[in-house]
N, C-alpha and C positions, 0 to 999 in steps of 0.2 A: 636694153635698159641701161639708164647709165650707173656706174659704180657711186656709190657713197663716200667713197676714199678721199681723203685729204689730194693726193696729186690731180684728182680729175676737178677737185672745186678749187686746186688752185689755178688751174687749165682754168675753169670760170672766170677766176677772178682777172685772170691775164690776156680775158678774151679769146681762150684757147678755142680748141673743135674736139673736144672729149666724144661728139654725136657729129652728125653731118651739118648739123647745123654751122655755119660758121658766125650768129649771131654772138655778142658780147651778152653775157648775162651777170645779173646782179647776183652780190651773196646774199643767200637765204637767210631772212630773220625767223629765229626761232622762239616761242612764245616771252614776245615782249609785251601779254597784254597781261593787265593785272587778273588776279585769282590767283586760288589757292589749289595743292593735286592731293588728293587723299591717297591713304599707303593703300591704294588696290592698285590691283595687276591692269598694266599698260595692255592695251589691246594688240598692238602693233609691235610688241616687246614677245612675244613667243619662240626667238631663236632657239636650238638645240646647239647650232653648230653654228660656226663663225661661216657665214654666209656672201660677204664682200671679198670679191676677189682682189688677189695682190695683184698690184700693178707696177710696184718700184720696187728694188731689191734691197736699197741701201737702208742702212739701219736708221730707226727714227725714232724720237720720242717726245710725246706729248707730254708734256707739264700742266699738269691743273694747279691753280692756288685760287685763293678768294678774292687776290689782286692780283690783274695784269702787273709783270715791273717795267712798269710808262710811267713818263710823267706827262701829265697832260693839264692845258689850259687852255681859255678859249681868246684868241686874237679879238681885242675891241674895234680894233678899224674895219675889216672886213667880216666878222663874227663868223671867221671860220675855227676850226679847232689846231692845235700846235701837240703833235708828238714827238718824246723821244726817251729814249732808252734811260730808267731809274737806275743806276750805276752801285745804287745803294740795296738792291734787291736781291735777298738771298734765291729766289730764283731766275736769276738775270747770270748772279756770279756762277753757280755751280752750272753748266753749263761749259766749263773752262776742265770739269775732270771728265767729260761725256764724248771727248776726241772730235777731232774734224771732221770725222766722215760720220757724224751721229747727227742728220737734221733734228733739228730742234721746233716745236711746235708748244705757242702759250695758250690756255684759255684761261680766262676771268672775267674779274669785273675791274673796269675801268673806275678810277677816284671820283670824279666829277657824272653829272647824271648830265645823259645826253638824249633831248629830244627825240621822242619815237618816230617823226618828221627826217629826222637827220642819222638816223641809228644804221640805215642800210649802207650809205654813204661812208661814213665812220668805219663801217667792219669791215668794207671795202677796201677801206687803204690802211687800216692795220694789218687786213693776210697778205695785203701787196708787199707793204713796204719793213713790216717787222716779226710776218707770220702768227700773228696775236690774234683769237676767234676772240671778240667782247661775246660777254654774257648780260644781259642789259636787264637788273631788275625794277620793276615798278618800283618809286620812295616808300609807297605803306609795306610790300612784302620785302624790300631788303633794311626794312626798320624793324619790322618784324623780325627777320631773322637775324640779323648781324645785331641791333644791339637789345633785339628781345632775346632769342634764344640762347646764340652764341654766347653774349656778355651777359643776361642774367642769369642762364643755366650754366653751360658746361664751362665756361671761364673759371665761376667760383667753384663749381664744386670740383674741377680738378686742380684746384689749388687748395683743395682742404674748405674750404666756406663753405657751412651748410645754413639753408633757407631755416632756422629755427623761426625766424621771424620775417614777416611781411619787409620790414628794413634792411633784411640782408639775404637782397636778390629778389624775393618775392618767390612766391606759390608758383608750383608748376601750372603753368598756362598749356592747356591743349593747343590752342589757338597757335601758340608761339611755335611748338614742334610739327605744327602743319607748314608753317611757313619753313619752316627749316628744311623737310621733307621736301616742298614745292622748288625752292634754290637748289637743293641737290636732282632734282630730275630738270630742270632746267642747263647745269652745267652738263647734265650728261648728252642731251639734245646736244650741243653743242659738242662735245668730244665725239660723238656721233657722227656729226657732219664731216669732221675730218679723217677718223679713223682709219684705216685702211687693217685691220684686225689681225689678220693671218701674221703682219708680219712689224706691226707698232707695239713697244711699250708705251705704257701710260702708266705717271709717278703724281698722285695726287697728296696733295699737302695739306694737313694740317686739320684741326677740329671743328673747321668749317664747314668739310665735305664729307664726314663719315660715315654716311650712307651712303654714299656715290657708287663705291665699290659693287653695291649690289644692284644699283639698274645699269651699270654696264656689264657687271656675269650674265645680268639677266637677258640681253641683249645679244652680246657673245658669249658663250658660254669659255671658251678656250683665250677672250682678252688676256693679254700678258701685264698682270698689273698688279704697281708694287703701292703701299702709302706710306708716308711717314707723321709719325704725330710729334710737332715740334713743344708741346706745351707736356707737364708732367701727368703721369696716368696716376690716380692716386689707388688708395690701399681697397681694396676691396668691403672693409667696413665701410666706406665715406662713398665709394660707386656703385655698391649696392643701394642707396637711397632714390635712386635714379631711376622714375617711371620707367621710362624706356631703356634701359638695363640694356637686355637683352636685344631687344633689336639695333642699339649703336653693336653690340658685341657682336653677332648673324655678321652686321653689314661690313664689318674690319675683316670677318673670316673669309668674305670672299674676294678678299684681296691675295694677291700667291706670297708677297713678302708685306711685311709690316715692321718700319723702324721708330725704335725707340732709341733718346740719346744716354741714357744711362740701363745699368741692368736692373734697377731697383724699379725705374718704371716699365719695364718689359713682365718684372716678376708680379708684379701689380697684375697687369693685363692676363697672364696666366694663369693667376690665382683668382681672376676674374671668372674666367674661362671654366677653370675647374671646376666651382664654387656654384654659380648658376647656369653653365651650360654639360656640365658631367664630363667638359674634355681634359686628357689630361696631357701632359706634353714629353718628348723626347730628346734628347740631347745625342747629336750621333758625329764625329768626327768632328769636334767642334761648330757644328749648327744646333741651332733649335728648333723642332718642327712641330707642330699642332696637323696631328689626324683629325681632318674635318670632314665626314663622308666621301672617303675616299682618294681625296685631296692633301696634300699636305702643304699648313699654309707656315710658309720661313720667317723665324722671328730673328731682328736683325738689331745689333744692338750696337751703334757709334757715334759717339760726338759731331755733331757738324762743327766745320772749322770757320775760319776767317780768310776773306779772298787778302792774300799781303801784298801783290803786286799793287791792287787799289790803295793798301797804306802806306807802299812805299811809293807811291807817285806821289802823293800829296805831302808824306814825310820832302819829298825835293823840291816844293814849290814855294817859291820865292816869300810868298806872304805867309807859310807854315815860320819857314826862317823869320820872319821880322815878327811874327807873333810870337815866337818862342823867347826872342830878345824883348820883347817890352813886357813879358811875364814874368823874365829872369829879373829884370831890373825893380818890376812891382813887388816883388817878394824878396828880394835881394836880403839874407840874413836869416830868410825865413825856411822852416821844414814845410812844403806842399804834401798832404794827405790829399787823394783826391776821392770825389766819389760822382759816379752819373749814373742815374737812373730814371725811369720814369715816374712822375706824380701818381703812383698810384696806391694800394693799400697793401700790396704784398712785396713791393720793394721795399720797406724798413727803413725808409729815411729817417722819420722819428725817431726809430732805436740807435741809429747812428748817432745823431745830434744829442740821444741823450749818453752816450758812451764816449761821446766828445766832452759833453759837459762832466763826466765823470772823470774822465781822464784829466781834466784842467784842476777838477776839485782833489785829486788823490796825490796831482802831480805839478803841483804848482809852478815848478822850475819851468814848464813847460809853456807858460804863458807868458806872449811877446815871441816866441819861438818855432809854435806850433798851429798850422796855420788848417783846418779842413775848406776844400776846395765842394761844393755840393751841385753838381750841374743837375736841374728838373729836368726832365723831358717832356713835354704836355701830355696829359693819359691818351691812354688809344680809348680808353669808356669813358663815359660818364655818369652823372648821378651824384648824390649827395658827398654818398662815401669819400669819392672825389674830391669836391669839395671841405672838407673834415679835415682830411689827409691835407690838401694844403695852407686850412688854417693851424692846425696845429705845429706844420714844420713853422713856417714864419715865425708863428708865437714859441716854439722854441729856440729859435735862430735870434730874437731879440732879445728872450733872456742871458742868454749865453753871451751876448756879444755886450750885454748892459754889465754883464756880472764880472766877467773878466778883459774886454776890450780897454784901453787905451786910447788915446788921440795917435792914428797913424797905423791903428791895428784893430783888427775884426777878427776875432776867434773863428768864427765860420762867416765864410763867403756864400750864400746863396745866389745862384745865377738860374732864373727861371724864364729869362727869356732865351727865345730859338740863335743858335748859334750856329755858326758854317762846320762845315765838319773841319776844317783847318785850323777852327780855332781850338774846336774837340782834343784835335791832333796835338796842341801845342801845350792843352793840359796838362795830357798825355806824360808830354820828353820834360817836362819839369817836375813831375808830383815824384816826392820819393819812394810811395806807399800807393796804393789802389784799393778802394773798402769796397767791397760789397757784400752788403749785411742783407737781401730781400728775406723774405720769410719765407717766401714757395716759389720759384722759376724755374722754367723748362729749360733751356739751358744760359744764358745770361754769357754773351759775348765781350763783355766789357774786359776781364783778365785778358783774354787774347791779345788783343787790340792791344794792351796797353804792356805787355809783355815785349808785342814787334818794335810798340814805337820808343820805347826805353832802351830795345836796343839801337837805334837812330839812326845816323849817317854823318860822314866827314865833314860836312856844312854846318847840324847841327850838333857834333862835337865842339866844331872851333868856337860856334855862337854860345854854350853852356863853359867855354875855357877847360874841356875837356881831352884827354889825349884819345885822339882814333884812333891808336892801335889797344891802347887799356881796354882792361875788360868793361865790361857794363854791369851794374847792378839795380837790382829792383827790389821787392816787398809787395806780398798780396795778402789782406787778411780778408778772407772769403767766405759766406755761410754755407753751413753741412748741407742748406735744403736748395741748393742750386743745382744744375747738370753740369755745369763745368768744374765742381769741385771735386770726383774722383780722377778728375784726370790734371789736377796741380797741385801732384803732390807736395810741393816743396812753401804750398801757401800754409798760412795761417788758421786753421780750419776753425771757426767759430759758432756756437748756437746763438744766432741774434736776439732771443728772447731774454737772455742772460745779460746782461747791459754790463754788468760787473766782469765778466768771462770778455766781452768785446773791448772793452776799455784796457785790460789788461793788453789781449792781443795788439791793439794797437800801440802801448809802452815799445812789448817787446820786438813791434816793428823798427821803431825807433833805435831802438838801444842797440841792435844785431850788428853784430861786427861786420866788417866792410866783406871781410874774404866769405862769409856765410852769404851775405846779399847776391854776393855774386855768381856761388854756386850755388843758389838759388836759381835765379835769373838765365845762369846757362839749363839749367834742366829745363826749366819752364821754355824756353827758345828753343832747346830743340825739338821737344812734343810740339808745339805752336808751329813750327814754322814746318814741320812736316805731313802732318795732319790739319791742313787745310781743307777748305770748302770743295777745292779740286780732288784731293783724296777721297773725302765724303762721300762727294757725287761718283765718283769711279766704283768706288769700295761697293756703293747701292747699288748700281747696274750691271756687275758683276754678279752681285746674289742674287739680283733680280732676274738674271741669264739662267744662272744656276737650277731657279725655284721653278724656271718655267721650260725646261728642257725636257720635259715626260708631257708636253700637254698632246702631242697629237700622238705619242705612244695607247693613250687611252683612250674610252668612251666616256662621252661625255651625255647628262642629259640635269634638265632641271625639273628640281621639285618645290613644292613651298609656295604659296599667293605672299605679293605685298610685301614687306621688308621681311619677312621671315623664308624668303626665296633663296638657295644654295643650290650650287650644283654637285653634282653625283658621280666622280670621276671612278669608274674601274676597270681589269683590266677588259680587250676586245672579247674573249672568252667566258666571261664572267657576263650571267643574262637572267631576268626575272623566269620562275619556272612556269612555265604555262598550264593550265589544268588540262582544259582539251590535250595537251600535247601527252602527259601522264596519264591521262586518264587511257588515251589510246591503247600508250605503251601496255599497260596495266590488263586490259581487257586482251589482246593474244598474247600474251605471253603465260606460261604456265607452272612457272617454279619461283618465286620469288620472296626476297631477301629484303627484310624491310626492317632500320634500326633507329630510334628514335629516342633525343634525350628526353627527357623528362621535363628538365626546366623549359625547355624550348616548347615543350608541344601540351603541355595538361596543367601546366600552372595557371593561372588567370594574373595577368598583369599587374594588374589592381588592386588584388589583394593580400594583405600581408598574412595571412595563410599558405600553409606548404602543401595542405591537404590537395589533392588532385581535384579536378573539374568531375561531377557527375557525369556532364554528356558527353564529354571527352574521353571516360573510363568506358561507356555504352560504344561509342565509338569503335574504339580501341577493341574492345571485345567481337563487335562484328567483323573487323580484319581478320581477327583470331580466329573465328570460327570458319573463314574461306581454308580448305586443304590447301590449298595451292600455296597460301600466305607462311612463311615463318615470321614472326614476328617477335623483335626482342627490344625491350625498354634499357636502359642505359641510365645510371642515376648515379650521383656523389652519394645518396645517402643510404643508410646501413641497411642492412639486408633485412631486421625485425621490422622495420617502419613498414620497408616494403611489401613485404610478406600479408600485411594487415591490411595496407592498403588497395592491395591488387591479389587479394582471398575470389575472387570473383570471379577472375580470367584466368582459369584453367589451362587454358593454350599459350600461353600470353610467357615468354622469355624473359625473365628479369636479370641483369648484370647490376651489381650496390656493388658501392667503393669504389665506382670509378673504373671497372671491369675485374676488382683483385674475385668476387663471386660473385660466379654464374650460377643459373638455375633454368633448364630450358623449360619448362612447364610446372604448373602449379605441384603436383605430385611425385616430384625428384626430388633428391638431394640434390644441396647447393655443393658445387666445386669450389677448387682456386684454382688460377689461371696459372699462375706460378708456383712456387715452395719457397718457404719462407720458413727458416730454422727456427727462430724465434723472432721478441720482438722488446729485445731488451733496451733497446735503444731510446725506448718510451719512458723510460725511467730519468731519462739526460733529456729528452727536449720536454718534457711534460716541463720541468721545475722555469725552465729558460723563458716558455711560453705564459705560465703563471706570474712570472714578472712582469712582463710586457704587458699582459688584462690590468693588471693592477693599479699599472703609470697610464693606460692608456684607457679612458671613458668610452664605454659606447663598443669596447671589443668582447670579446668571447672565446670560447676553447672549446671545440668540437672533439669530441673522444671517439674514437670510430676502434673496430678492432684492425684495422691494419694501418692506419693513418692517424693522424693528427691534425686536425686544422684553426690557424687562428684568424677567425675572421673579423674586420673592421667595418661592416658595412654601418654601423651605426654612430661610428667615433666622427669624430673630425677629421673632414676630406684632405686635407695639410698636413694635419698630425699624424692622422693615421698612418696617413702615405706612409711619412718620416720612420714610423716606429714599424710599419713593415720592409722596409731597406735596412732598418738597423736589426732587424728579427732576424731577416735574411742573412746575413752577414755572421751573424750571433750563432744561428743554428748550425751556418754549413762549417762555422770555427769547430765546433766541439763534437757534432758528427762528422769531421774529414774522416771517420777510418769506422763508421758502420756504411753498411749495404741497405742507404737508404738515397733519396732522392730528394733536396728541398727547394720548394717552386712556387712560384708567388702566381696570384689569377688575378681576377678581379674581385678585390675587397678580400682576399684571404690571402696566409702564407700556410702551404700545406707540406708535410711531412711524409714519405708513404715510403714503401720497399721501392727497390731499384727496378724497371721493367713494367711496374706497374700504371698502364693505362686504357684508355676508351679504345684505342688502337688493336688490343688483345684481343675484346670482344667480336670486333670485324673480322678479325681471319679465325677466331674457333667458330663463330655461323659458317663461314662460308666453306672454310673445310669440311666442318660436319655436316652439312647439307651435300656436299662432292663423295664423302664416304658413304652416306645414303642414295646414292645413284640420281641427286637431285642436282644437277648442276643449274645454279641461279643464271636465269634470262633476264632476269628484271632484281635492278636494284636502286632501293629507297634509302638512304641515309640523312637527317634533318638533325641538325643541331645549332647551339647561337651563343658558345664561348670557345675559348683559347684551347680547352682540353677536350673540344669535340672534331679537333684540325687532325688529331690523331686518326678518326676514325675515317676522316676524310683521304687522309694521305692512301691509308691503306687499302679506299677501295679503291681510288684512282688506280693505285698499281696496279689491284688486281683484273685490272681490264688486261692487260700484256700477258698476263699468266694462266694457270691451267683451271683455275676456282670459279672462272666463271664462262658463260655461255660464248662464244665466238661471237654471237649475235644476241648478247647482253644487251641489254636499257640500264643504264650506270645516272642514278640521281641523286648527284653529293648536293646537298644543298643546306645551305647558311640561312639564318633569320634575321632581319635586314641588311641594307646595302652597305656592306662592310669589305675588305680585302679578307678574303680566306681563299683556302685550300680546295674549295669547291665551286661547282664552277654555274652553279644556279643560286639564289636566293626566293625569298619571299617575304613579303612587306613585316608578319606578325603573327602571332600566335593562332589571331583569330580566320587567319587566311589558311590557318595550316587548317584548323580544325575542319575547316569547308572544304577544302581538298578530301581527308582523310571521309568525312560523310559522303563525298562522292563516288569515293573509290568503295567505300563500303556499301553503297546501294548498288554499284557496278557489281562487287561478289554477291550481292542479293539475288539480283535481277539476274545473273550467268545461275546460280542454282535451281533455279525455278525455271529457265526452260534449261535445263542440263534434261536428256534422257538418261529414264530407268528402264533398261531393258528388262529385269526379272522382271517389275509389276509389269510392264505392257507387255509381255507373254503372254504369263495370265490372263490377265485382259483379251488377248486375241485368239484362248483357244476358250474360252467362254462364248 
């Protein structure tokens, strides 16, 4: 069978012999016919394990975006098709930090739509000639998705615009998010085709493909693969509005790294995370990491940069030089303010123009002298809006120019048609200021760009009558809600909605003395020029190395239909617990140790009741009743509750508090496990912890006799967090010098004596059952938090040691697929409880034929 792998379909393309066949074969089109794919499980998608073998050693990596970076058009004489490499494409440049020996592999969508007639042909001589797979969709489903879903969904709403109205964006369309869904399993087909898994990354870009990530885990389950989201992730109030919430969030987690260009949009996405998915996150060595069943997915947080070599070649080109001269000459007297951005409604051109006009109105001296330069870009959308945005700029651009112009002078210059990027470049080395006022962008390359070309070259020194060895100086007044404004510090930082605050800022562009502009200018140049597109790209596939170096250390499998699919990385040790295999154990063996949390095994899920399950207490009493069974319950909570609760089960071991007291059967005194002189200490955290309930809604204060606990499970997930970090902090300040212990769990921060834990409980059973001449053959341990790993640690040991049987049965086992101490699991509550009735109809069924020899005596001399 032949491999799937990218080198043997490039052997196709190249008329290679990957088989015996020495036939030329076509490249395979993959569904280029129209329709729609609903979120159900792929038939043909059931991988566990990366299943394609490697066949090339050298490192590789696949680029997905939503555009090939081609530029492509079609020859009118012969009507054949003309490619070649877009120079201007951020996945074309970064490619230059990914090294030489890193092949490189594109897939997307080609600009122009190409005949389903001519499409095999086409793809043919892109993997020949530029390694590009096209992805080819039908015009109704990539209208559907690109400027249905794409541009009237997630464009606006991760730019802060919510659909309040039919006008702005429109209603979420089912319709649209099938299409959306359909293009992402389409692009994956195609990374498919060339993948060779074991041993390619794959770095998909951007909010076009954010579900991608999950039909190729689902595929491979061990893909090494990174995404980054180049537009901003908004606040968790404004992406909570979002139908489909949760499954874009599923299908980014099964990516292994995820970047973001600022930390505001990363903390977004985590607070995301937290919020509607209950994950929370870790910071370890300066990483960020999301526990995702077992997985930890790398949150990566860097600016992309600007490829400078491309602006320093066209900064040297002869027509950059002669446009720089007939700009100087048209403005000659005059200050250039420049501004470019696109026509669209979150770039701020209107605020500008009106911070322009304000500025002429506050600062009169400034007219004849002050010149805004405003380059449109055509929008990448469309729609009304659109259209709005460019009559209002116009109609502000003629007031202004009526109100303050001159003959020979225009306050602002509107230039809305398409320009060369050389002539871009020559705006650039003249403007003495750069505005960028947008209201919400991901990150907005325009400061870069115009930081390099300010600082120029010796050609375009002499043409501006400049000394090249003088330093260079610049000005950037920049809005707060950009990605490229935490990292220029040295700009102007401005709220664009403030017209009065923008207007001001650009004064003090103006006015700034020469030696400021320039130490300016040097900071700004050397963050720029060293944190380019090429660091970026290095920086990513680094972490992306980093995040995927444990993947064949572990087991992998998948769970989940349809985008709600993840995989379930733990370690090779770690294995669901089998019943038959327990139950076996269970039936010979004759002394057994069996210890069970409480939350874990007799709560019902469901309900916000503490009170224990009936059948689960019935249960639990028929273990109790087998001799053979010791059987002891394990609980955070106090010993009266329990006492009440479990009056029933006479045989039945109770450990309250976390193990500080036992009670091994209904009819003893409770012990402590340890001694504890007193418990003055209670007097200093009680008062600490009453402040914290106070400022914090939704918390509580659990009074126990040997503990203290404050729990948040009710407050705000954020807040709460916060005010148990600062609790923590708070408490272990002013007990550093009692003999206590303070330790934060899940949703609580508890307070107890030193020594005291779940762990105690495990070695006073199994001692005490060794001093009864009972050495444990069989042991059952289940539990499903942080302070059940105690009880876990210590039976493991005690497999090496003298507490239990040589030929023990040892079952640490955890309640779902999480990393613990233990080295079995079980899906749920309701899984344990069907065990637990198995094993108790197994002590049934062993009593009732167990022999009575007294009565069959009798019997026999009758």
């Amino acid at each position: 069978m032949v491999s799937r792998s990218y080198s043997n379909l490039l052997d196709l393309a190249y008329g290679g012999t990957p088989t015996l066949s020495q036939e030329k074969k076509r490249f395979r089109r993959v569904a280029t016919v129209p329709g729609l794919l609903s979120e159900v499980e792929d038939d043909n998608c059931n991988s566990v394990n990366s299943d394609a073998p490697s066949s090339v050693s050298q490192e590789r990596m696949i680029i997905v975006g939503n555009q090939l970076p081609l530029r492509v058009h079609q020859n009118t004489d012969d009507e054949g098709w003309c490619f070649s490499w877009d120079e201007d494409s951020l996945l074309l440049q970064l490619k230059d930090g990914l090294g030489e020996d890193v092949e490189v592999i594109y897939v997307g969508c080609l600009k122009e739509e190409v005949p389903p007639n001519e499409q095999d042909d086409v793809a043919q001589t892109l993997l020949e000639t530029f390694k590009c797979v096209p992805a080819f969709l039908p015009p109704e489903l990539f209208t559907k998705f690109y400027h249905g879903f794409c541009k009237q969904h997630l464009w606006p709403l991760f730019h802060y615009m919510l659909p309040l109205s039919p006008d702005l964006g429109g209603r979420f369309d089912r319709s649209l998010w099938q299409a959306y869904v359909s293009v992402n399993k389409i692009f994956a087909d195609k990374v498919m085709e060339v993948i060779n898994p074991d041993d390619d990354y794959v770095w998909v870009h951007d909010y076009h493909l954010m579900v991608l990530p999950t039909f190729l885990r689902k595929r491979f389950n061990r893909v090494k693969l990174g995404f980054f989201l180049h537009s901003p992730f908004p606040s968790s109030e404004i992406y909570r509005t979002l139908p489909v919430r949760e499954e874009l969030l599923r299908a980014l987690l099964n990516s292994d790294l995820i970047g973001f260009h600022t930390f505001d949009y990363a903390r977004h996405f985590l607070t995301c995370c937290s919020r509607m998915l209950g994950l929370s996150y870790q910071s370890k060595r300066g990483y960020i990491g999301l526990e995702y069943y077992g997985r930890t997915v790398s949150i990566k947080i860097l600016p992309v940069g600007i490829h400078i070599g491309q602006l320093q070649s066209v900064l040297n080109l002869p027509e950059t030089e002669s446009k720089v001269a007939e700009l100087r000459n048209k403005f000659r007297g005059q200050t250039v303010m420049l501004g470019v951005d696109d026509m669209d409604i979150f770039k701020g051109i209107s605020l500008k123009l009106l911070a322009m006009e304000q500025l002429l109105m506050q600062h009169t001296e400034n007219a004849g002298q002050v010149v805004l330069v405003q380059i449109a870009n055509p929008a990448r959308g469309r729609g009304r809006d659109v259209e709005e945005v460019r009559s209002e700029a116009y109609a502000t651009v003629k007031r202004i120019n009526n109100a303050f112009g001159r003959p020979g002078y225009d306050p602002v210059v509107l230039i809305d048609t398409p320009l060369q990027f050389y002539e871009r470049i020559a705006y650039y080395v003249i403007a003495e200021c750069c505005l960028v006022t947008a209201v919400r962008d991901g990150m907005n390359l325009i400061p870069y760009e115009y930081i390099i070309c300010r600082q120029g070259n010796e050609k375009l020194d002499q043409t501006l009558g400049l000394n090249p060895l003088g330093p260079k100086r610049s000005m950037l007044v920049v809005s707060e809600f950009i990605g490229c404004s935490p990292s220029l510090s040295g700009a102007i930082r401005v709220n664009p909605w403030n017209i009065d605050a923008v207007a001001d800022a650009m004064d003090s562009a103006l006015i700034l003395s020469e030696e400021e502009k320039q130490l300016r200018h040097e900071k700004h140049y050397r963050y720029v020029s060293t944190h380019d597109v090429a660091y970026w790209a290095r920086s990513f596939l680094q972490d992306l190395e980093r995040a995927c170096r444990d993947h064949l250390r572990k087991r992998c499998w998948g769970i989940g239909f349809g985008l709600g699919f993840r995989v379930v990385a733990m370690d090779p040790n770690f294995r669901k617990l089998s019943v038959e295999h327990i139950v076996a154990a269970y039936k010979r063996t004759k002394n057994r140790a069996i210890l069970l949390d409480y939350d874990s095994t007799l709560l019902l899920t469901s309900s916000l009741s503490t009170i224990p399950n009936v059948e689960a207490v019935g249960i639990l009493n028929n273990l109790c009743r087998d001799p053979k069974n010791v059987v002891f319950l394990v609980s955070a909570k106090d010993r009266k509750t329990l006492t009440e609760w479990f009056s029933c089960c006479e045989k039945l071991g109770i450990a309250a508090e976390n193990g500080y007291f036992i009670r091994p059967k209904h009819d003893a005194d409770w012990e402590t496990c340890i001694s504890v002189p007193d418990f003055d200490w209670k007097q200093i955290a009680e008062p600490v912890m009453k402040l914290y309930t106070e400022t914090t809604d939704g918390s509580a204060i659990e009074t126990k006799e040997s503990s203290l606990v404050w729990n948040y499970r009710d407050a705000d997930p954020d807040f709460g967090f916060c005010q148990a970090k600062e609790l923590l902090d708070h408490l272990e300040s002013v007990l550093a010098n009692e003999p206590v212990l303070v330790k934060s769990g899940q949703h609580i921060v508890e307070v107890k004596p030193q020594g005291v834990n779940k762990g105690l409980v495990a070695e006073h059973l199994l001692v005490t059952m060794k001093q009864k001449g009972m050495l444990p053959d069989f042991v059952l341990c289940i539990g499903d938090d942080r302070s059940d790993e105690d009880m876990f640690e210590v039976i493991m040991r005690a497999t090496a040691g003298p507490y239990l049987s040589p030929v023990a049965d040892v079952f640490a086992c955890t309640v779902g697929q999480k990393c613990s101490k233990a080295k079995y699991y079980v899906e749920d509550r309701t899984e344990i409880l069907r065990m637990f009735q198995v094993l108790a109809n197994a002590s049934e069924h062993a009593s009732k034929i167990a022999p009575r020899p007294s009565n069959r005596a009798i019997i026999d001399r009758v």
